[in-house]
N, C-alpha and C positions, 0 to 999 in steps of 0.2 A: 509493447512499448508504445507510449504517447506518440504521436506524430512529429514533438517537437522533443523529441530523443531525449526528457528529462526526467522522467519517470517510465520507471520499467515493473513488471508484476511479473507474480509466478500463482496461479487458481489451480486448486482441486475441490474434491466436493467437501471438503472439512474443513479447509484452510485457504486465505488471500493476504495475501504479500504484496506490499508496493514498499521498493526503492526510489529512493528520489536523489539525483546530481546536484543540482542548486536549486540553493533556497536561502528566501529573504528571512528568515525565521528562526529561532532558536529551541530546540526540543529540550524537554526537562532533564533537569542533573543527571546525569549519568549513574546507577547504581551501582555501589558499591562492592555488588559480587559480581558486576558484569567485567571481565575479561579481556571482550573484546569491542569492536566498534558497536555505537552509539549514536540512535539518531538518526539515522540513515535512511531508516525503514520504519513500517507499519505492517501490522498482522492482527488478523484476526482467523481464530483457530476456535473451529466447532463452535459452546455455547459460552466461549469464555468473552467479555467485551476485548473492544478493540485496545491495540497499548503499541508500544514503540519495543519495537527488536534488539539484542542483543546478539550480534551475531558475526561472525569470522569471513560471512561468504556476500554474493549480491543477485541480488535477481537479473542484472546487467547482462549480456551476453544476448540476449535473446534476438533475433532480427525480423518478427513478426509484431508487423505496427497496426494497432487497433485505431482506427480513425475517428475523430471525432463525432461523435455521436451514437457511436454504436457502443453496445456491449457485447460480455464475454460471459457465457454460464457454464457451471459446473454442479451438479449435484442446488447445494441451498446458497450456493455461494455466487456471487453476482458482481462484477465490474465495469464501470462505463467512464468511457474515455469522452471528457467534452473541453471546449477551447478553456477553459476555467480552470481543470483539475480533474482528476481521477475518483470515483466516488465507484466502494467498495462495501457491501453489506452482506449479510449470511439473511436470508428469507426465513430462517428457521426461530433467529431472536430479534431482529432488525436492527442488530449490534452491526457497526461499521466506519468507518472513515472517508476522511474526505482528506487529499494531497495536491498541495499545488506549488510552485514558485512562493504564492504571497503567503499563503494560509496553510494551516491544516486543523482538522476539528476529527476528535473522537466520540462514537455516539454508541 
């Protein structure tokens, strides 16, 4: 979890996850076979690019704060917490995202 408890993540070595509480920002339409919440979240999983989550559950819950400027590694999967946003990539395709309050960007 950010320091400023607004985005939270869940890393393994295949997969990175970030939740986000507020945001100035609007994430794209909601798909029409998604179910459940919307927008929420960002994932990137193995070599597939990064996309916005469809999903029932939250990465929330967790009470370990990664502090600004450090990162977190898993296998090819890589997260780094800094005053700005959360900036998440897999090393293996340099597919990734960036989460914040103001922004977010899929690469």
């Amino acid at each position: 979890m950010t320091p400023s408890g607004n985005i939270a993540c869940r890393l393994d070595p295949d997969y990175a996850r970030c939740d986000i509480m507020d945001r100035d920002w609007s994430p794209p339409p909601k798909p029409a076979d998604c179910e459940w919440d919307y927008g929420q979240g960002v994932l990137i999983v193995g070599t597939d690019p990064a996309k916005f989550i469809c999903a029932g559950d939250t990465t929330f819950g967790v009470e370990e704060v990664l502090p600004y400027g450090e990162a977190v590694r898993a296998g090819a999967m890589r997260c780094e917490s800094g005053e700005a946003g959360v900036t998440c990539r897999s090393d293996d395709t340099g597919s990734g995202f960036f989460l914040s309050r103001e922004s977010y960007q899929l690469f």
